[in-house]
N, C-alpha and C positions, 0 to 999 in steps of 0.2 A: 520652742520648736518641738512639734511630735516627731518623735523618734519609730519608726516601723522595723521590726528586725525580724528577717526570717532567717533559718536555720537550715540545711538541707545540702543533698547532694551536690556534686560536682555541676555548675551551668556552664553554655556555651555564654558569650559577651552577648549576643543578640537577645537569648533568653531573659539575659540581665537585665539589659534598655527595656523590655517588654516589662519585664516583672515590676521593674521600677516607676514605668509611667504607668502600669495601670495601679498598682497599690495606691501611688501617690494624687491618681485623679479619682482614685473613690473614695478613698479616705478622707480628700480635701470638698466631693459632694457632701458624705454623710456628716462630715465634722463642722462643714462651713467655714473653713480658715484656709485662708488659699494654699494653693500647690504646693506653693515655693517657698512654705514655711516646713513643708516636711522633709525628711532626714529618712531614708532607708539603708539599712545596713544586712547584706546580704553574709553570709560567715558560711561559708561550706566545707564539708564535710567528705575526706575521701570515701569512697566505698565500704571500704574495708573497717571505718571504723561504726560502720551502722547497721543495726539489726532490726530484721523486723520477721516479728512470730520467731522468733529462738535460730534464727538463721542471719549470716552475713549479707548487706545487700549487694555486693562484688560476686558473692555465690550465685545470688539469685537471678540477676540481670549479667553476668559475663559479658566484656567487653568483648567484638566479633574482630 
């Protein structure tokens, strides 16, 4: 089973189902082994604990 792991911010549930079927319908075009053999594992990350450019991304983006 291919394993897809992405790393990243906080997602809503919706964002999830999207990121999930589309990783897992392109990767099963380019790869040739069908859909339902892969495996995505989504791991997020609060805000606070990710930088980018020498800055917090909770800083940068502020919840409203």
């Amino acid at each position: 089973m291919p394993v897809i792991t992405v790393e990243g911010s906080q997602l809503s549930k919706e964002q999830k189902r999207g990121l999930i079927l589309d990783l897992s319908q392109t990767a099963s075009r380019i790869m040739q082994i069908p859909q339902e053999a892969f495996v995505v594992l989504i791991k997020e990350n609060p805000a606070d604990n990710i930088g980018v450019g020498g800055t917090m991304l909770s800083e940068r983006h502020p919840k409203k």
